[in-house]
SEFIDO-596757 format. One record per residue (C-alpha): residue number from 1; x, y, z. Coordinates in nm, 3 decimals. Example, Ala and Ser with C-alpha at 12.3 -4.5 7.8 and 13.67 -1.06 7.14 Angstrom:
BEGIN
<r num="1" x="1.230" y="-0.450" z="0.780"/>
<r num="2" x="1.367" y="-0.106" z="0.714"/>
END
This chain:
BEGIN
<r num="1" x="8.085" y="10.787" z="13.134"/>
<r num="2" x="8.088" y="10.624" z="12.776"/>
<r num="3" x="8.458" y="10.618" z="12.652"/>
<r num="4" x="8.520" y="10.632" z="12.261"/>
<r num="5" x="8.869" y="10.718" z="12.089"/>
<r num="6" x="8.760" y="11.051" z="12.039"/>
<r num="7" x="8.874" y="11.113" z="12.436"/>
<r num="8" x="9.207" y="11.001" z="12.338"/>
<r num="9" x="9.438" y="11.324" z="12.394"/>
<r num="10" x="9.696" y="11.425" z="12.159"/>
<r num="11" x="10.006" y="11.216" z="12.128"/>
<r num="12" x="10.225" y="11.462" z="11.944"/>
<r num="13" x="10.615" y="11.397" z="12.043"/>
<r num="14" x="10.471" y="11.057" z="12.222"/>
<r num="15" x="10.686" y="10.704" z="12.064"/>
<r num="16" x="10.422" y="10.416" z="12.050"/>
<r num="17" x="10.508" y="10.077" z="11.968"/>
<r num="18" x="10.227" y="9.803" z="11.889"/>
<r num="19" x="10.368" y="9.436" z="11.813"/>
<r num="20" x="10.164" y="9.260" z="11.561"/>
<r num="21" x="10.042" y="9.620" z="11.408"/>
<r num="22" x="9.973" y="9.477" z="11.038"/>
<r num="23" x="9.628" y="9.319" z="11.115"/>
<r num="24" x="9.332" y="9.321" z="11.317"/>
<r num="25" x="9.353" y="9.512" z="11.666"/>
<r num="26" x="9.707" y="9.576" z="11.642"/>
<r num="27" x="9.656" y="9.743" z="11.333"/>
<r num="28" x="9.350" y="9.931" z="11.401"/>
<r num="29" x="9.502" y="10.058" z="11.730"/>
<r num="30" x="9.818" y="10.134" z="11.514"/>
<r num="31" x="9.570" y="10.384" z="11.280"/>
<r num="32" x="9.457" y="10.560" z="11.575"/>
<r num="33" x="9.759" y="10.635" z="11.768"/>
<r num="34" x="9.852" y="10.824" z="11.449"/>
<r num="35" x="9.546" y="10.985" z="11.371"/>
<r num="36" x="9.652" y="11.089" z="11.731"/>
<r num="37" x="9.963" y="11.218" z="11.586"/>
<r num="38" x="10.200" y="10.967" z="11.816"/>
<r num="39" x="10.505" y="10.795" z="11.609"/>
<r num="40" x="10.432" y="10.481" z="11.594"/>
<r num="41" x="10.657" y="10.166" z="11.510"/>
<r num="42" x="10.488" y="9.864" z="11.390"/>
<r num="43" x="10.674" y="9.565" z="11.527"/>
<r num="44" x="10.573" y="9.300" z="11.309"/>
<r num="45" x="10.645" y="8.919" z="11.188"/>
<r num="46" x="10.667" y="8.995" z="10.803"/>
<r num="47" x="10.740" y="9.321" z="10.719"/>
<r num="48" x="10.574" y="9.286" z="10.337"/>
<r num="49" x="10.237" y="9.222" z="10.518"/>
<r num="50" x="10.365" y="9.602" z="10.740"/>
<r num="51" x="10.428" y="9.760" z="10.440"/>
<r num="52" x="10.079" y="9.678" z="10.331"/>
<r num="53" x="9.900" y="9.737" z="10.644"/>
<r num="54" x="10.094" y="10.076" z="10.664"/>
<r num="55" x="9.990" y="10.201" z="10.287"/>
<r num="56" x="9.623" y="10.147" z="10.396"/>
<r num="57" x="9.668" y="10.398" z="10.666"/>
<r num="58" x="9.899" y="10.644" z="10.478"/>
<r num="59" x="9.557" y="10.659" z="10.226"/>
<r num="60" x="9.334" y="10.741" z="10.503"/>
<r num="61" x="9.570" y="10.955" z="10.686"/>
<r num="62" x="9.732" y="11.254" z="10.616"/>
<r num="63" x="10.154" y="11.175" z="10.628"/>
<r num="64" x="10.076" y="10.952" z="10.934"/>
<r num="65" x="10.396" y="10.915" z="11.156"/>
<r num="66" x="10.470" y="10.500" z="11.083"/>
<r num="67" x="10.781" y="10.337" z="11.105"/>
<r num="68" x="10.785" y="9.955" z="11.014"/>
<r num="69" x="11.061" y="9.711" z="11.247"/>
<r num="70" x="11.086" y="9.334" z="11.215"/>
<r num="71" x="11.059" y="9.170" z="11.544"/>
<r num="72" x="10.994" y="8.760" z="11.536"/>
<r num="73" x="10.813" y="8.709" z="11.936"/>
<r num="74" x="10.927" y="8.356" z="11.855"/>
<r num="75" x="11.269" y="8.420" z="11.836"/>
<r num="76" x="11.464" y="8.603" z="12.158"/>
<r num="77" x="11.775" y="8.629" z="11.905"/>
<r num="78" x="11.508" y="8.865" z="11.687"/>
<r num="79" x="11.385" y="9.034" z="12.002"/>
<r num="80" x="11.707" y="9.124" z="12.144"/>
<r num="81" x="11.778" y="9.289" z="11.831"/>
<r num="82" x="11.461" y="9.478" z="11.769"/>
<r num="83" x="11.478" y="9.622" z="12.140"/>
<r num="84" x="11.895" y="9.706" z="12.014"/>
<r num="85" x="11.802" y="9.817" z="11.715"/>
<r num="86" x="11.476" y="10.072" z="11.866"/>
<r num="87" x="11.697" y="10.250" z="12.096"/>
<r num="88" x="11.950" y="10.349" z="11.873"/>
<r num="89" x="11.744" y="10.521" z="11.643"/>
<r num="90" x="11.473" y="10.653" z="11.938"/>
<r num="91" x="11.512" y="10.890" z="12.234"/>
<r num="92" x="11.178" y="10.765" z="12.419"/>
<r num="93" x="10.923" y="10.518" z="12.448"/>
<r num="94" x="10.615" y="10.638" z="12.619"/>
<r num="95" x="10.368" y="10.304" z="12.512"/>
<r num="96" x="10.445" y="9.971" z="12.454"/>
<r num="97" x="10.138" y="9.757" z="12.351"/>
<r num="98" x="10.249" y="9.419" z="12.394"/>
<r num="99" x="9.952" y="9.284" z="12.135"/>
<r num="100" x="10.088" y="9.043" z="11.894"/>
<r num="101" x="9.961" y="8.692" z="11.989"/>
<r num="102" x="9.850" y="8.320" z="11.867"/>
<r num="103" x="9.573" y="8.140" z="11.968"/>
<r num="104" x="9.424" y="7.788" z="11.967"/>
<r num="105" x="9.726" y="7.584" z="11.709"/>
<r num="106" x="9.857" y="7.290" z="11.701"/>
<r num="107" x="10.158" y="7.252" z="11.930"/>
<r num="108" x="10.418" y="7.408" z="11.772"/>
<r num="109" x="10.811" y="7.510" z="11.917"/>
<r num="110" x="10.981" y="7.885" z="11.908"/>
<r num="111" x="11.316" y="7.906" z="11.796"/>
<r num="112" x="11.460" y="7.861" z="12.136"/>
<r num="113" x="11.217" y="7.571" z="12.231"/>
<r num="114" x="10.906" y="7.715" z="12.451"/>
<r num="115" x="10.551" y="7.546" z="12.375"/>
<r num="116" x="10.468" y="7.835" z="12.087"/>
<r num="117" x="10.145" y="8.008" z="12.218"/>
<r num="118" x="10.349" y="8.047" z="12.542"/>
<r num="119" x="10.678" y="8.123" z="12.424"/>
<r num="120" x="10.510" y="8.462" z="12.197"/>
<r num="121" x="10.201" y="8.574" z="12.403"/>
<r num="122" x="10.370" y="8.586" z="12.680"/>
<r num="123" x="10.779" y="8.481" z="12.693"/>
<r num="124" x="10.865" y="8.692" z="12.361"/>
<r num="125" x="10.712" y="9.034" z="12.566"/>
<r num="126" x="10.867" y="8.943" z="12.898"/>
<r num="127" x="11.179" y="8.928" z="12.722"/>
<r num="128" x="11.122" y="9.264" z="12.480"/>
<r num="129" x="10.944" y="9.480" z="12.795"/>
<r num="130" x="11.267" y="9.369" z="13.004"/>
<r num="131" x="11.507" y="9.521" z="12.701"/>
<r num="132" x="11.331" y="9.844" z="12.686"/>
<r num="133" x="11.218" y="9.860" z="13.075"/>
<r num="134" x="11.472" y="10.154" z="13.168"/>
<r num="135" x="11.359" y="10.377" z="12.818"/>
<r num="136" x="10.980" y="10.353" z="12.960"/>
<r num="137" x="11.083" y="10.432" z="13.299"/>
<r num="138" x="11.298" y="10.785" z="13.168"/>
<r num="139" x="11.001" y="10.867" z="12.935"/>
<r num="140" x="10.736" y="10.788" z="13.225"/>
<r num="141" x="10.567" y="10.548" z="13.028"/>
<r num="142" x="10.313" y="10.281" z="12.979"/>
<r num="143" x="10.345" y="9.932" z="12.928"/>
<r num="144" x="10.011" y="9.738" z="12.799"/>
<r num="145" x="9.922" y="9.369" z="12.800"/>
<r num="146" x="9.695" y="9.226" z="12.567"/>
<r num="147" x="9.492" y="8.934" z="12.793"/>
<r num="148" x="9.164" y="8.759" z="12.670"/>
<r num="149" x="8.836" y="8.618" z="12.872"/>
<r num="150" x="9.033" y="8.263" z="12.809"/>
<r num="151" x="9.262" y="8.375" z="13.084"/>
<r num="152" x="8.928" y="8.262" z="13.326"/>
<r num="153" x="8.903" y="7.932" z="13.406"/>
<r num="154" x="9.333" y="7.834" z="13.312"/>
<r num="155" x="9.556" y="7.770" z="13.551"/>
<r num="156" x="9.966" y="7.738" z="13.469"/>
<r num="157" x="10.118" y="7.391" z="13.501"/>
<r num="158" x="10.430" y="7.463" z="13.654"/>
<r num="159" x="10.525" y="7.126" z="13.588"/>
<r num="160" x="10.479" y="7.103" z="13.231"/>
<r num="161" x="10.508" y="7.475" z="13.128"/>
<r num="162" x="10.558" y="7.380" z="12.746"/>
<r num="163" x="10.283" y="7.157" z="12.720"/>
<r num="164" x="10.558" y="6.870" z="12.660"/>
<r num="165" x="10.337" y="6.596" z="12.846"/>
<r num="166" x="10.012" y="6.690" z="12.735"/>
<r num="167" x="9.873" y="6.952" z="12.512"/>
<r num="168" x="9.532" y="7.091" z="12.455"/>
<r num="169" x="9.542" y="7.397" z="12.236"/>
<r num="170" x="9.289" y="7.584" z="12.389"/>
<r num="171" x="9.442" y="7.510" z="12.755"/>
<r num="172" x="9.810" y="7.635" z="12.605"/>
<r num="173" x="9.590" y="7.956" z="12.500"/>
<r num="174" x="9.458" y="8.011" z="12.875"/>
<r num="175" x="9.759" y="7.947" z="13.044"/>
<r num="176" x="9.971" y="8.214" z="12.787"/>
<r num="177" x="9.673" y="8.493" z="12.847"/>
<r num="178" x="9.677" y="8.390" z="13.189"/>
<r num="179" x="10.029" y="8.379" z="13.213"/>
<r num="180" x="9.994" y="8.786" z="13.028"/>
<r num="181" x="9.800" y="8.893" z="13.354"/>
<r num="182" x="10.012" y="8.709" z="13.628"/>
<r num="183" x="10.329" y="8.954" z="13.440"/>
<r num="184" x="10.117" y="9.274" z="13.444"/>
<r num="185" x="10.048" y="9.250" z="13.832"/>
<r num="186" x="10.386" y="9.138" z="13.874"/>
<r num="187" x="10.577" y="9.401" z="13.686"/>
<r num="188" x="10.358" y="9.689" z="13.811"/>
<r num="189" x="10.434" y="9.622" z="14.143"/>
<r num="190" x="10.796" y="9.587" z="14.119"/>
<r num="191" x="10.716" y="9.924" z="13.932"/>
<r num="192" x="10.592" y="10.082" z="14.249"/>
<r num="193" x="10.858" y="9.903" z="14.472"/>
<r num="194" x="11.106" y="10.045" z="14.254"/>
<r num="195" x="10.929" y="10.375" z="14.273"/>
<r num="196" x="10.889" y="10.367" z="13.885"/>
<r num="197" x="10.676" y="10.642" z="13.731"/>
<r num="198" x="10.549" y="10.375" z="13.468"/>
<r num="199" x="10.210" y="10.194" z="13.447"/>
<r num="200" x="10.177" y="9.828" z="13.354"/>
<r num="201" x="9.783" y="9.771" z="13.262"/>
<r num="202" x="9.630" y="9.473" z="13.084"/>
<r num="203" x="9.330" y="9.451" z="12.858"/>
<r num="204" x="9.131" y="9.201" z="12.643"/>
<r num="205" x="8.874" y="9.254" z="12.370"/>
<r num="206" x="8.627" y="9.055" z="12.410"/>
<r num="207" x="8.512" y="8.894" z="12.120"/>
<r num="208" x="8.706" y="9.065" z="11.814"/>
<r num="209" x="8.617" y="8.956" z="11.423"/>
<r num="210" x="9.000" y="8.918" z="11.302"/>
<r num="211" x="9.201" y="8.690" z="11.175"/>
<r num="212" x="9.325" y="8.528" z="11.456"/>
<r num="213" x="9.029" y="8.303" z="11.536"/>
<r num="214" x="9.132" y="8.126" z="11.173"/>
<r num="215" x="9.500" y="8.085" z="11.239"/>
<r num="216" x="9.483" y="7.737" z="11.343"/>
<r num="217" x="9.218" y="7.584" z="11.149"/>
<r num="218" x="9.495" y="7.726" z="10.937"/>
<r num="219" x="9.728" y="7.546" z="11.046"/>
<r num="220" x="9.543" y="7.230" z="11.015"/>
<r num="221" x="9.424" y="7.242" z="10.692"/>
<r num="222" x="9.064" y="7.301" z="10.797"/>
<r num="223" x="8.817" y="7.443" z="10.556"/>
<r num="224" x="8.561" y="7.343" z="10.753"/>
<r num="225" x="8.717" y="7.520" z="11.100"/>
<r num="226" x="8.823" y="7.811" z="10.940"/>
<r num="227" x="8.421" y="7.866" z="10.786"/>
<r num="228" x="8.309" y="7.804" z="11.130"/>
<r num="229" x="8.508" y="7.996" z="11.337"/>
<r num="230" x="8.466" y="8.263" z="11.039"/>
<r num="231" x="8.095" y="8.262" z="11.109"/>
<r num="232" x="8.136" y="8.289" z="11.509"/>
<r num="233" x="8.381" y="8.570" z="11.548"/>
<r num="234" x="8.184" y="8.803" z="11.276"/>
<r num="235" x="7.816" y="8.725" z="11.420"/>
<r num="236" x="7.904" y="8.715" z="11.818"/>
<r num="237" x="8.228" y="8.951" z="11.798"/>
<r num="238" x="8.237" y="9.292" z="11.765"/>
<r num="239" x="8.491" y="9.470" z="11.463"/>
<r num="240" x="8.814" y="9.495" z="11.525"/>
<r num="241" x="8.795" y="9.865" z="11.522"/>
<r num="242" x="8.585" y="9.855" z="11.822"/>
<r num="243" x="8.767" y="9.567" z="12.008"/>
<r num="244" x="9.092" y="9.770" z="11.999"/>
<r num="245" x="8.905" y="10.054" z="12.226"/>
<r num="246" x="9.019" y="9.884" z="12.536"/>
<r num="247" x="9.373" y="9.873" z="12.418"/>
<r num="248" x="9.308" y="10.221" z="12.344"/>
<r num="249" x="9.196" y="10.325" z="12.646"/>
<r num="250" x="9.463" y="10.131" z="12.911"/>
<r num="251" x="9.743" y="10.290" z="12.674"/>
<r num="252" x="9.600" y="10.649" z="12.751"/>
<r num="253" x="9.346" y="10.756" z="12.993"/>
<r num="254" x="9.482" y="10.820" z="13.347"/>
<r num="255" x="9.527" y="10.519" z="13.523"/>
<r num="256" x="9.715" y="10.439" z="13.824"/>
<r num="257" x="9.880" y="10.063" z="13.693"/>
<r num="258" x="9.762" y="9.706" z="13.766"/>
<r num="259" x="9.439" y="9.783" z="13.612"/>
<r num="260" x="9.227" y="9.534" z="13.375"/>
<r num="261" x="8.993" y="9.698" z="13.094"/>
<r num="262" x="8.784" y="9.495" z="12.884"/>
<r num="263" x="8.415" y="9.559" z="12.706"/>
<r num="264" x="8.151" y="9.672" z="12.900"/>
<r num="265" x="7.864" y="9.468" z="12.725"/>
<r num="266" x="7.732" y="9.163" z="12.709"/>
<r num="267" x="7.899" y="8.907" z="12.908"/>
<r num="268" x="8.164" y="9.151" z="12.857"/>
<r num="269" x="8.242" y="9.002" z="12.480"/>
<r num="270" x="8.156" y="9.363" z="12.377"/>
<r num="271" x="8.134" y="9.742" z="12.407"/>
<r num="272" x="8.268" y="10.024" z="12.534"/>
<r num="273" x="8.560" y="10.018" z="12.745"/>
<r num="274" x="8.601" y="9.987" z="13.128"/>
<r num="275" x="8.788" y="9.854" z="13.432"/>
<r num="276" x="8.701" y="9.539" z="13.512"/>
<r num="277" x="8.821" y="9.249" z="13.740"/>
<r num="278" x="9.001" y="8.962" z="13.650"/>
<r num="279" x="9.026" y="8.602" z="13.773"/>
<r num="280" x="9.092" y="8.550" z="14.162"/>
<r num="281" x="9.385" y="8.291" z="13.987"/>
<r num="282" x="9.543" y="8.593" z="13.764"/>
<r num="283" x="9.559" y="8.776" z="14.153"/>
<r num="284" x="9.745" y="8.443" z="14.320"/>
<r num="285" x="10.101" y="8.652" z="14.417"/>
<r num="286" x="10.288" y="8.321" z="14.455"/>
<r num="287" x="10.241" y="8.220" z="14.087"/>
<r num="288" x="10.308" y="8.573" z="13.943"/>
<r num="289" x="10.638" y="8.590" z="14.188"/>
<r num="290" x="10.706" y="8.206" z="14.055"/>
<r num="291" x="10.608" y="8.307" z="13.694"/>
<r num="292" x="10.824" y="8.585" z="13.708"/>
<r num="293" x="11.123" y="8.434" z="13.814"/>
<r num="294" x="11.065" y="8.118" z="13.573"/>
<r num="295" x="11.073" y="8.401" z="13.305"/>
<r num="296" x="11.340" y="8.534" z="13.383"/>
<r num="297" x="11.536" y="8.201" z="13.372"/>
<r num="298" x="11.379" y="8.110" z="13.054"/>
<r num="299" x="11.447" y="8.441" z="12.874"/>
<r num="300" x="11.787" y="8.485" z="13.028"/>
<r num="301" x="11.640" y="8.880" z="13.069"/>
<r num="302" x="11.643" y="9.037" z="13.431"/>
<r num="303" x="11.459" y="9.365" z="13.514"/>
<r num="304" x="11.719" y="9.572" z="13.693"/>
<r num="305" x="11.450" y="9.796" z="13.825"/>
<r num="306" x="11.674" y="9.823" z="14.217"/>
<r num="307" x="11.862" y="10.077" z="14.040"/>
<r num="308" x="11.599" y="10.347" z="13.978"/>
END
């Protein structure tokens, strides 16, 4: 059965939060899960490129339920207080769309020294799911990974994690979407150790036209890079509106957890949504276990999930 957003049941009383909600998928999922009538908080870098993305919806919505938060993935200092600052003000969290990401720069640091693609795709959401694991779990929830096809193909170099001996910045983009699925198997199955009424799912777009493909020709200064990659992502990818269905769809249709959705067309890059299987290397237990624990080290956050 053909799966459009138009399945998507009503979220009324439902708290969604979508990291990097002010552009591209983020932000198109973000205008949905309104429409839906969910609360939503936009966890974003730069809250005066929120406050824009959120006035765009407010005109095409009627009094859409948007709340704007600053949360830096780069930063565990800023994600510590984000996750502090959320449950103060919030009685539940039913989704968390871990979406925010980088991909393909020059090797940069976070604020606490991880290899930067790394350190936000996939450190900066270890450490913010961890904060907010035992709200999810009371409010039954859903935790969703944003993964990409680059995940096939990448392996993670356990011996030079941050990329410190050599970098390639497509390689640092494989291992962190890699590294996204190696979490999502791990966490849902602590999940169901822990006997956890939560799902952790992953998903990846395909081939979305946003901005992200021109982020590090960016970065570099490259007119000629950012034209190109311009050109690819708009004439092979699909819109952003329709590359957010997957994310979509693992945040709300009935799934059981350690699921993968991605596009059902061509060479999967596009399409409707649908469960899908990832690589045999995402599915290696040792290296989620190994991942997990090296996480946990790095971030300084534990999952205290032998308590429910």
């Amino acid at each position: 059965m053909k799966w459009t957003a138009e399945q998507i049941p009503d979220l009324t009383g439902k708290t969604v939060i979508v990291t990097g909600a002010n552009s591209g998928l983020g932000f198109e999922a973000t205008k949905k899960f309104a429409e839906k009538n969910a609360e939503v908080v936009m966890a974003c870098r730069t809250l005066k490129k929120a406050e824009k993305a959120r006035r765009e919806i407010k005109e095409e919505l009627e009094d859409p339920n948007l709340e704007l938060m600053e949360i830096d993935l780069a930063d565990l200092e800023s994600v510590e207080v984000f996750a502090e600052s959320f449950r103060e003000n919030h009685e539940s969290l039913e989704i968390l769309c871990n979406n925010a990401g980088l991909m393909a720069i020059p090797r940069r640091e976070t604020v606490d020294g991880f290899e930067m693609q790394l350190g936000v795709n996939h450190l900066g959401h270890f450490a913010l799911t961890g904060h907010l694991i035992d709200m999810l779990i009371e409010s039954k929830g859903r935790i969703v990974n944003q993964s990409s096809m680059a995940h096939e193909g990448s392996e993670i170099d356990f011996d030079d994690l941050m990329s410190e001996k050599s970098y390639s910045k497509w390689g640092a983009y494989g291992q962190s979407k890699l590294a996204n699925l190696l979490f999502t198997y791990e966490l849902d199955r602590k999940l169901d150790e822990a006997d956890a009424d939560v799902e952790a799912v992953a998903c990846h777009p395909g081939v979305s036209d946003t901005n992200l493909f021109k982020k590090g020709p960016e970065m570099t200064d490259s007119k000629i890079k950012q034209k190109i990659q311009g050109i690819f992502s708009h004439v092979v990818g699909q819109s952003a509106e329709k590359g957010a269905l997957t994310m979509l769809y693992a945040a709300t249709e009935d799934l059981e957890g350690g699921e993968y959705i991605g596009p059902s067309g061509f060479r999967n890059m596009r399409g409707l949504p649908e469960k899908q299987e990832s690589s045999e290397t995402s599915s290696n237990k040792r290296s989620q276990e190994k991942l997990w624990y090296k996480s946990e080290e790095l971030t300084s956050v534990e999952y205290e999930l032998d308590i429910y």
